[in-house]
C-alpha positions as CSV (number, residue, x, y, z in Angstrom):
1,X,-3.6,-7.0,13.2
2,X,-1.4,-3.9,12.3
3,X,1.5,-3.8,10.0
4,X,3.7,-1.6,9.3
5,X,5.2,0.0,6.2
6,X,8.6,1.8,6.7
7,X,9.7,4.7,3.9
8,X,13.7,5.1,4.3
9,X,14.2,4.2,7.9
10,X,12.2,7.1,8.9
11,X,8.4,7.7,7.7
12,X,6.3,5.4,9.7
13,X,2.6,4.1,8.9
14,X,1.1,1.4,11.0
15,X,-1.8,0.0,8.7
16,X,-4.1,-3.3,8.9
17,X,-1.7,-6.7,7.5
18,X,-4.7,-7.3,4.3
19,X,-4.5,-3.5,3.4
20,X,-0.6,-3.6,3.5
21,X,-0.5,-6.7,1.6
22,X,-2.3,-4.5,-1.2
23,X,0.1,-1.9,-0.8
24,X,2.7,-3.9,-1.3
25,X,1.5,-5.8,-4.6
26,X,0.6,-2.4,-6.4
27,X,4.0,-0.3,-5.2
28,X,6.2,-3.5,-6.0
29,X,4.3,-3.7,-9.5
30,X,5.0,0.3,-10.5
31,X,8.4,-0.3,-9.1
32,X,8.9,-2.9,-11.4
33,X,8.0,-1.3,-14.4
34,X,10.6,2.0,-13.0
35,X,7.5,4.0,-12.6
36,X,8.2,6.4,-9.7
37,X,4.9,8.3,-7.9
38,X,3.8,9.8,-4.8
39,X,1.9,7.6,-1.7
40,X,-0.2,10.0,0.3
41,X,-1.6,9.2,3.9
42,X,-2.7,10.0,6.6
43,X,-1.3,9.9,9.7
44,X,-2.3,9.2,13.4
45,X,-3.5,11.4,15.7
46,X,-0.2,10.9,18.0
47,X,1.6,12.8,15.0
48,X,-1.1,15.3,14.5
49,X,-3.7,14.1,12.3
50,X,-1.9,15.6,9.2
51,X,-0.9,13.9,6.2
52,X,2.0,12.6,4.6
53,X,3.2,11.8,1.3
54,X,6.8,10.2,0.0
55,X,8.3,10.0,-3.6
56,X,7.9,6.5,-4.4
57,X,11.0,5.4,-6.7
58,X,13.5,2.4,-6.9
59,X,15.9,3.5,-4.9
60,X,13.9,4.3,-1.5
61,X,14.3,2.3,1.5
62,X,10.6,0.3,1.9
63,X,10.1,-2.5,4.8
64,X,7.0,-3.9,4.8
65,X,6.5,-5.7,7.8
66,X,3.3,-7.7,9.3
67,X,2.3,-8.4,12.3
68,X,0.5,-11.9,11.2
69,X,2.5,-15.0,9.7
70,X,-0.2,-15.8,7.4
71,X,-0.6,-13.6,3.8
72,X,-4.2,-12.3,3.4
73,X,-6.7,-13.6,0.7
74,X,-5.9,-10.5,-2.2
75,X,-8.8,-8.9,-4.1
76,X,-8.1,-7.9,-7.3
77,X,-10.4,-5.5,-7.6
78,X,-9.1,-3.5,-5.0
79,X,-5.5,-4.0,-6.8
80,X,-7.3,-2.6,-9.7
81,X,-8.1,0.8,-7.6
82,X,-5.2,1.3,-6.0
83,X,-3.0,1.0,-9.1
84,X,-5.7,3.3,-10.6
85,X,-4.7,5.7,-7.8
86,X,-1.4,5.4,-8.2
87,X,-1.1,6.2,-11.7
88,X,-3.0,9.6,-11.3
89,X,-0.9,13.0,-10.6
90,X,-1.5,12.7,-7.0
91,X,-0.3,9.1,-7.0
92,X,-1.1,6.3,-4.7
93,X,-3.5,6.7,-1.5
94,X,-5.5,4.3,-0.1
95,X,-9.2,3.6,-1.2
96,X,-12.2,1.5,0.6
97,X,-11.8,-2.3,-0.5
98,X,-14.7,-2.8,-3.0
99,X,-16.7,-5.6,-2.9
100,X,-15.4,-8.9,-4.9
101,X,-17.0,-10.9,-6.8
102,X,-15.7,-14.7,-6.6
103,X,-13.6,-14.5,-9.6
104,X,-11.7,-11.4,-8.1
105,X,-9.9,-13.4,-5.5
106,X,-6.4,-13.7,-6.1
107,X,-4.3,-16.5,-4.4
108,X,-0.6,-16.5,-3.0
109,X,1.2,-19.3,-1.0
């Protein structure tokens, strides 16, 4: 089922609900700590199969939104590589899900 993650009203990126749910854990975490970055992807072929990346701060805009009622199982271990992306100089993007082992999963009612 496809999310979709909104960047000040206007930057659009329609992305699986579990692989949003990540997103949102890792960006709401630097946010937190008022660490600002870039988030690089890329976008659909109906907007040309470029890329696109956003300056990630406290004061931006974000919506999450998804498309299922229930909140995916979270892997930590993927957590674990996406916040490694995102504190790099080319800031967050998103990587494969690595495998989990069973003391990876994280829960969240």
């Amino acid at each position: 089922m496809l999310g979709r993650f909104v960047y000040d009203g206007s930057n659009r990126l329609e992305i699986e609900d579990r692989t949003l749910a990540h997103l949102q854990m890792t960006i709401g975490a630097k946010l937190r700590r008022g660490e600002a970055f870039f988030f690089t992807w890329k976008d659909d072929v109906s907007v040309g199969k470029g890329r696109t990346t956003v300056w990630m701060h406290a004061g931006a805009s974000l919506v999450f939104t998804f498309h299922g009622s229930r909140t995916p199982a979270i892997n930590r271990a993927w957590l674990e590589a996406l916040m490694y992306t995102a504190n790099s100089p080319t800031g967050l993007y998103v990587v494969p899900e690595p495998a989990e082992s069973p003391t990876d999963k994280l829960v969240i009612e």
